[in-house]
C-alpha positions in Angstrom: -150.9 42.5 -33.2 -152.3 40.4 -35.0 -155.9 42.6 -35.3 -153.6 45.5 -36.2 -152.0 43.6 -39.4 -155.6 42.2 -40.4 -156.9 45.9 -40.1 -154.1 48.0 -42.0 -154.9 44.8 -44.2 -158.6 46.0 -45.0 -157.8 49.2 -44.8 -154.9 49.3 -48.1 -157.6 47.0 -50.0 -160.0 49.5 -50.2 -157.3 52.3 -50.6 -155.9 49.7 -53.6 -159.6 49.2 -55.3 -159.4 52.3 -57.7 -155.7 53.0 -59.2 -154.2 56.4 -58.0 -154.7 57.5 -61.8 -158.5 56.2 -61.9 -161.5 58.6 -62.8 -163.9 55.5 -61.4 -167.2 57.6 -60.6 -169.2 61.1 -60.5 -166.2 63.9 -59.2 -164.0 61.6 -59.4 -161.8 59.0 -56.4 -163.2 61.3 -53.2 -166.6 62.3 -55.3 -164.8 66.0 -54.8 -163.2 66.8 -58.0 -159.8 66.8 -57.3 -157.5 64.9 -58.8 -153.8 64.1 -57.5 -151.9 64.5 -60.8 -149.3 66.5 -61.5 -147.7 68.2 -64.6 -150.7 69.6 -66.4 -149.2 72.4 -68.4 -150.6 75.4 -70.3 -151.5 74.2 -73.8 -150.8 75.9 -77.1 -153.7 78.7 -78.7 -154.9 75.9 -80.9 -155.7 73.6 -77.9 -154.8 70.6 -76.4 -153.5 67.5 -78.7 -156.6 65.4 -79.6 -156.2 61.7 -79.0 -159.7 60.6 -80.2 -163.4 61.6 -81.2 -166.3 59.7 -81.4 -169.4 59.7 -81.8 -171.8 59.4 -78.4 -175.9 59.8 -78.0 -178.2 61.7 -76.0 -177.2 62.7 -72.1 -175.4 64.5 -69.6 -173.7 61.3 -67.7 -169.7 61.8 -67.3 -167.2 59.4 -68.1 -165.8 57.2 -65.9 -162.5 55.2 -66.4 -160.9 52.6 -64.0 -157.8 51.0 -65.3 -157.9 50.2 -68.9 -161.8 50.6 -69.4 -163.5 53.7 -69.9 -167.2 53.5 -69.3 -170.1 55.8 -71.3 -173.5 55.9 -70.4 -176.0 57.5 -73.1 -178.8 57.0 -75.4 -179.4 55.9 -79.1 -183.1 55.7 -80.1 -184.9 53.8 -77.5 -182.3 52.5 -75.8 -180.2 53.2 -73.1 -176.5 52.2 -73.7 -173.3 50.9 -71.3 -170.5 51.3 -73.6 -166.9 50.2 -72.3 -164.5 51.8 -74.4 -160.4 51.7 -74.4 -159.2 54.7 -72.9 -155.9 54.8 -75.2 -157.7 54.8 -78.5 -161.9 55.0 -78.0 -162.4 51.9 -79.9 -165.7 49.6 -78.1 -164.8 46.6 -76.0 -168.4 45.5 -75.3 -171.9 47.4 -74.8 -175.1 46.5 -73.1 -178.8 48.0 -73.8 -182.1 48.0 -72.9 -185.2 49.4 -73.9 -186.4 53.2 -72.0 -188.9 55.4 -72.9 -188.4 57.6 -70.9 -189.7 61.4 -72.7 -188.7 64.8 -71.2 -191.0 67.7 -71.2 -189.3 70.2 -71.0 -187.2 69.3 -73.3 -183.8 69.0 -72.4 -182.7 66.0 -73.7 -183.8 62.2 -72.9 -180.7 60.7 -72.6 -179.4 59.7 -68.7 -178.0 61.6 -66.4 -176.2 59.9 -63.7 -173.1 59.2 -63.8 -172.1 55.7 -63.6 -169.5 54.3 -60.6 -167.4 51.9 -61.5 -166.1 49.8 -58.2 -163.6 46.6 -58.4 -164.7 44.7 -61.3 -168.6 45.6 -61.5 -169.9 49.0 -62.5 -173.0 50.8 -61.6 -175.7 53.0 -63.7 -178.9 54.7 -63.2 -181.3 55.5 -65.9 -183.3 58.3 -66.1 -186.2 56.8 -65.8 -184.8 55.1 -62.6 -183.9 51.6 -63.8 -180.4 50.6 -62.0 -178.4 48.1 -63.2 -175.3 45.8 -61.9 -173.3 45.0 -64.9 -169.8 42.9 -64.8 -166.8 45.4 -65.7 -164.8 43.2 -68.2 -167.9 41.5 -70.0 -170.3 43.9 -69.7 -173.4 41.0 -68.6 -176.1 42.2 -66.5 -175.8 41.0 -63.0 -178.6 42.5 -61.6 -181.4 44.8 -62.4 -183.4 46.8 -59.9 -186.6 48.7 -61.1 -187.0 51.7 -58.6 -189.9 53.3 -59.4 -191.9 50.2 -59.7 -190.4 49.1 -57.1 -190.7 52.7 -54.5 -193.6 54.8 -56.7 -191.9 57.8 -57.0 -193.3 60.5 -57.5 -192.5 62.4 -61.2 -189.8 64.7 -61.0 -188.8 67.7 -63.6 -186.2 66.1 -65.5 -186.1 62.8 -65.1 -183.6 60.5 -62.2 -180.2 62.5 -62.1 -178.6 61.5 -59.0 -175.2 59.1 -59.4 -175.0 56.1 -57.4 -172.5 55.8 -54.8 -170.9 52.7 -53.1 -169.4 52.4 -49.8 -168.6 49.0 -48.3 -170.3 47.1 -50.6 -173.5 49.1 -50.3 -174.8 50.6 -53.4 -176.3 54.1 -52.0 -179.3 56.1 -53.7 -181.9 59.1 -53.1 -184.5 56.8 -54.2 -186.9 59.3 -53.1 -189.7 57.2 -52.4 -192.2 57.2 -49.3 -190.2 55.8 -46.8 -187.8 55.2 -49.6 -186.1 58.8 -49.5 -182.7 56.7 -49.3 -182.0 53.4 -50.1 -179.1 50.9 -49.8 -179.0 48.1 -52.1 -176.0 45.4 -51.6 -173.7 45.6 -54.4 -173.6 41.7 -54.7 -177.3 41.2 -55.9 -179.3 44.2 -55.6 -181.2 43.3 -52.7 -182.1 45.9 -50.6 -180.4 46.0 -47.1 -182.3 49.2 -45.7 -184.0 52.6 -46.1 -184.5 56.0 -44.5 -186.4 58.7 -44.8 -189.6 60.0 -46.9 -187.1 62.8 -48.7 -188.0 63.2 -52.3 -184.8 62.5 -54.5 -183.0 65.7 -55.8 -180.1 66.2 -58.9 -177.8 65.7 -55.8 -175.4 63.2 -55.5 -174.2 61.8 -52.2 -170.7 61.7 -50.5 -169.1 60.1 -47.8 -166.8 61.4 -44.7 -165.0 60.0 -41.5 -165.8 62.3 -38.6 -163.6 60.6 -35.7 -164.1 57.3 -36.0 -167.6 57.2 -37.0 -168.3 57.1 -41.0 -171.2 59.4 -42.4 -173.1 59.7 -45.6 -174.2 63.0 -46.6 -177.4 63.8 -48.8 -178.4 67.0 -50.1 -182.4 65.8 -51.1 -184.9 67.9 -52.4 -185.8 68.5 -48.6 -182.8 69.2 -47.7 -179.3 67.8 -45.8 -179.8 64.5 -44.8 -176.5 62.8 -42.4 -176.8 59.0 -41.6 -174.8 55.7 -40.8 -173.9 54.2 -43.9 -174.2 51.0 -42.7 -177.3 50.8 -41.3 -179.4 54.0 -42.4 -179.4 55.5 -38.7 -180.3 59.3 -39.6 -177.9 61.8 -37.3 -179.0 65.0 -38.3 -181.8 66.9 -40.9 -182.0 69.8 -41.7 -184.8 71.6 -43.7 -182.7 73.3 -46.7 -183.9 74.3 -49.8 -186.0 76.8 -52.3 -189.1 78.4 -50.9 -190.4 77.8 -54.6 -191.5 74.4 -55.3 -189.9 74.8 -59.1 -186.2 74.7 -58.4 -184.0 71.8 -57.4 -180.8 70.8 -55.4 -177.9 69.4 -57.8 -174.6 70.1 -56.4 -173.2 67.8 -54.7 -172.2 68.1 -51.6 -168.4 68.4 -50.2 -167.1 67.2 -46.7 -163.5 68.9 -46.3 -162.1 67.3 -42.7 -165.1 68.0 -40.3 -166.6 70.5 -42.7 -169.6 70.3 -44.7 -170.6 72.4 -47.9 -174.1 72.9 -49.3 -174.8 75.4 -52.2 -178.2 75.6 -54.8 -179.7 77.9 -56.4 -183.3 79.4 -56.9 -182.7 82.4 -54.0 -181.2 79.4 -51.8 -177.3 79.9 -51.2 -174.8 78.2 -49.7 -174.5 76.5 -46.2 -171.4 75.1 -44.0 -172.1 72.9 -41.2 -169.5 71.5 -38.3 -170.4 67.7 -38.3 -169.8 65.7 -34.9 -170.1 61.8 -34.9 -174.0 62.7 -33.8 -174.8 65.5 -35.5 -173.7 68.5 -37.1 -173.8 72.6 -36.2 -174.0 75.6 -38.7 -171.2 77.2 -39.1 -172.9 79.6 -41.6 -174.9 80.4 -44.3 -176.5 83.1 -46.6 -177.5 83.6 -50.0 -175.5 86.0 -51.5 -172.0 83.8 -51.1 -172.0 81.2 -53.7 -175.4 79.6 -55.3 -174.4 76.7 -57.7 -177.2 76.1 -59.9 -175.7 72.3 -61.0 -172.5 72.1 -61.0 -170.1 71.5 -57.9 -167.8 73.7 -56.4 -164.2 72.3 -55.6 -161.6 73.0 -52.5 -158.5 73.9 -53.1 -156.5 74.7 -49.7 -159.0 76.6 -48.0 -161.2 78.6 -50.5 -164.1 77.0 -52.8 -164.3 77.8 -56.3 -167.7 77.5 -58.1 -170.1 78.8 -60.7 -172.7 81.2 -58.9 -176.1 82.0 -60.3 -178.5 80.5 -62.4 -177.2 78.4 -65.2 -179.7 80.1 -68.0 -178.4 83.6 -66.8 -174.6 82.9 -67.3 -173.1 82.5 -64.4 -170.5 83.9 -62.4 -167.5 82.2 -61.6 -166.1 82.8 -57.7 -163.6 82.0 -55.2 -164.7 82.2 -51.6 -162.9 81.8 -48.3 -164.7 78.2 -47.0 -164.5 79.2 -43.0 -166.0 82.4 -43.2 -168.1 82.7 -46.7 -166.3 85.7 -47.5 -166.2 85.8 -51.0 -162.8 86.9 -52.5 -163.2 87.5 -56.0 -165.6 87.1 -58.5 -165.5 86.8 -62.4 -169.0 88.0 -64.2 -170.9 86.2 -66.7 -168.3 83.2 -67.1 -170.6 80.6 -68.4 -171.1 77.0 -66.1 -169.9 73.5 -66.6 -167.5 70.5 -65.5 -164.8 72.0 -63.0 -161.6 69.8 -61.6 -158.9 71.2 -59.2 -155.5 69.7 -60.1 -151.9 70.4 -59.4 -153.4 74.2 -57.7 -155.1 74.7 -61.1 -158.8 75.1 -62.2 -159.2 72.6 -65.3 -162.7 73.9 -66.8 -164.8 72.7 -69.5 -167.7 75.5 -69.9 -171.0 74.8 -72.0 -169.9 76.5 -74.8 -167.1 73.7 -75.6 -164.3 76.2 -74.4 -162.0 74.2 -72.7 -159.8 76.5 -69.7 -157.2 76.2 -67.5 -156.8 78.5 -64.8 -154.9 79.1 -61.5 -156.4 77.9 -58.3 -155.7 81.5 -56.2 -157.6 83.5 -53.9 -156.5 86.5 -54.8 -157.3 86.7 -58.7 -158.9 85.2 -61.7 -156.1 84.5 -63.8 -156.4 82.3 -66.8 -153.7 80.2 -67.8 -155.1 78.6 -71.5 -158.4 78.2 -73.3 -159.4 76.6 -76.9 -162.3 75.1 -78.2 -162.7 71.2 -78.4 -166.3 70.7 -79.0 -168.6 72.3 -80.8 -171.7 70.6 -80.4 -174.7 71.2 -77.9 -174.2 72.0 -74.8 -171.1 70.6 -72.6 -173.4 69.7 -69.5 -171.6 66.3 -68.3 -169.0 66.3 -66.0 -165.6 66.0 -67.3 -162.7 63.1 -66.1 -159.2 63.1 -65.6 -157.3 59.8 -65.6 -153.2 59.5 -66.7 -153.0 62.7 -68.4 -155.9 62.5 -70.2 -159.1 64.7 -70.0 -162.2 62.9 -71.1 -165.1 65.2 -72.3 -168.3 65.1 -74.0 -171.4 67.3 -75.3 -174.8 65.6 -76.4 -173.0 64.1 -79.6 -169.4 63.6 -79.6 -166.9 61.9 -76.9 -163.6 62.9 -77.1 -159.9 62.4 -75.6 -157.7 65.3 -75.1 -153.7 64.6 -73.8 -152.8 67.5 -71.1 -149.4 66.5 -70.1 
C-alpha cells in the first residue's frame, strides 16, 4: 500500500509541474498543440482585444509561459537574448545574453529557432548555432552551458540548429546530430551528458514522448528518418529509413503520438507516414505521398482526423483535414497560406504568415471559418504561437504581442 501511495505520489508531481493553463514549451503541455481551454469565442471584424505590443529581434522561437513568466528567445545585434517577460502586461523581469555569430546563407534570418522549454523552475534554450543553455526561471543566471558542436562536430546544416529541446525525467533530450551523437541526453541538473545513440544527422524536428503499455518511448523524426528509443537509457527500438530522396529538403514537423499511434509528415515529394508502436517496436499502418506533406509546421488531432498545412511553404500551402486511421483525406482548402496552428475547445486557432490571425471549426466534414483579422503586420509570422489563460501569444521577426480571446 504503501508503494501504491508513494507512486500516485510521483505520478501527480509530474502531472502538477506545469499549471493546467501553462504554455511551458514547443506545441505546447503534450508537445501536440492542443490546448484544454475552453470559451474561446469568435472575435469581432476588427480582431481580437490587444493587451500588449512590444518590440522583439530576429527569429522564429515561440513563446513559452509557465505561471507568471513568459519566456522569449531572439536576437539583437550579436547577441542571443533570454528575455522573461510578465505575461499580464509584457514589461521585462530579467534577460540574459551572450555573444553568437552565427550568419545564415540563405538568408532567412539569424536569429534562433528553437523554442525554449521551460520545466519547474529552470528553463531550457538552444541557439542556432547549437549553444544550449540551463538558465534559473525566476533570476534568469546561467546554470549551465553546453557547447554542442564543439563538443559533437556537427556537421553544417542549411539553416542553422532548429530542433526544441525536450525534457523527460530530468533528462534534457536533443537531435544533436553528431557521429555517434545523433541523440543526446544531457541531465537537466548540470548538463552532463548521461548517454547517446545513433549517427542520425539532426533535422528541424522536434522530439515527443508517448507511453505504449507500460513502457515509455521517445520519438525522433531525424534527417534519416524515425528514430524510437528508451528515454532513459538511449536503447533504440525501432528505425526506419524515412525521408526525401533529394539531399536539399528537410524534416521539421514534429512528430505526434495519439494512444498507440504514431504520425510522420514532410515535405520535398516525402508524405506522411502512421506507424502502430508496440513496447519493442513499431509496424506501418500506412503511408503515401499524396495525403498530407507538412513542409514545417505540425499537424494537430482533433478526435480522430489531423488537420495540417500540405505542400511546400514557398508555394502556399493547402490547408487539410484527413481521417488519421486510414489517410483518407476529407477535405481540402487551396492555397491557404502556413503557420502556427492550435486545436482548442474543437476549434482550429491559426496564425498564418501573413499576420492574419483565424479561428476556425475543427470538423471533418467542411472548412468553415469562424473569425479572422490582422494583428501583425511585420515579416513573416514563422514562430509557433502559445495559448496560456485566455491569452494568445504571437510574434513575427519584430514585434511580440498579447491578444485576449475569451
Amino acid at each position: 500500500m504503501r508503494r501504491t501511495h508513494l507512486a500516485l505520489l510521483a505520478v501527480l508531481c509530474l502531472v502538477c509541474q506545469a499549471r493546467a493553463g501553462d504554455w511551458p514549451q514547443w506545441l505546447g503541455p503534450q508537445r501536440d498543440g492542443v490546448s484544454s481551454e475552453t470559451g474561446l469565442a469568435a472575435w469581432p471584424r476588427q480582431g481580437p482585444k490587444r493587451l500588449w505590443l512590444r518590440d522583439v529581434g530576429s527569429g522564429f522561437s515561440g513563446p513559452v509561459c509557465a505561471g507568471d513568466r513568459l519566456i522569449i528567445f531572439h536576437r539583437l545585434g550579436d547577441k542571443e537574448v533570454v528575455e522573461c517577460l510578465s505575461p499580464a502586461t509584457g514589461k521585462k523581469h530579467w534577460d540574459f545574453r551572450y555573444a553568437t555569430a552565427f550568419d545564415d546563407s540563405f538568408g532567412k534570418g539569424d536569429g534562433p529557432r528553437s523554442t525554449p522549454v521551460i520545466h519547474g523552475k529552470r528553463v531550457i534554450t538552444l541557439g542556432a548555432e547549437g549553444t544550449l543553455h540551463c538558465l534559473d526561471l525566476e533570476k534568469g543566471e546561467k546554470i549551465w552551458e553546453r557547447r554542442l558542436q564543439r563538443d559533437y562536430k556537427i556537421p553544417a546544416s542549411y539553416f542553422g540548429v532548429g530542433t526544441s529541446p525536450m525534457v523527460d525525467n530530468d533528462l534534457v533530450l536533443i537531435n544533436v546530430g553528431g557521429k555517434d551523437a545523433g541523440i543526446v541526453a544531457f541531465a537537466l541538473a548540470d548538463g552532463k551528458e548521461v548517454w547517446k545513440a545513433t549517427s542520425d544527422q539532426a533535422s528541424y524536428s522536434s522530439p515527443v514522448v508517448g507511453t505504449i503499455g507500460t513502457s515509455r518511448q521517445a520519438v525522433f523524426f531525424t534527417r534519416t528518418g524515425v528514430v524510437i528509443l528508451d528515454p532513459a537509457t538511449g536503447k533504440v527500438g525501432y528505425q526506419k529509413r524515412w525521408r526525401a530522396r533529394i539531399d536539399a529538403s528537410v524534416n521539421a514537423a514534429t512528430p505526434l503520438v495519439i494512444g498507440d499511434l504514431a504520425f510522420f509528415s514532410a515535405s520535398y515529394d516525402t508524405g506522411a507516414l502512421l506507424l502502430k508502436l508496440r513496447p519493442d517496436g513499431a509496424d506501418e499502418v500506412w503511408q503515401g505521398e499524396e495525403i498530407m506533406s507538412n513542409h514545417y509546421n505540425t499537424c494537430v488531432h482533433q478526435r480522430g482526423y489531423l488537420y495540417g498545412f500540405d505542400g511546400r511553404q514557398e508555394a502556399g500551402p493547402s490547408l487539410r483535414c484527413v481521417e488519421l486511421k486510414t489517410g483518407k483525406v476529407q477535405w481540402t482548402k487551396e492555397r491557404f497560406g502556413c503557420g502556427g496552428m492550435i486545436a482548442v475547445d474543437g476549434q482550429l486557432l491559426m496564425l498564418l504568415e501573413s499576420g492574419d490571425l483565424i479561428l476556425a471549426e475543427a470538423s471533418p466534414q467542411a472548412y468553415r471559418e469562424k473569425a479572422r483579422a490582422r494583428i501583425l503586420e511585420g515579416p513573416p509570422c514563422r514562430a509557433q504561437i502559445a495559448l496560456s489563460e485566455g491569452r494568445l501569444f504571437a510574434r513575427d521577426q519584430g514585434k511580440l504581442g498579447c491578444w485576449e480571446l475569451k
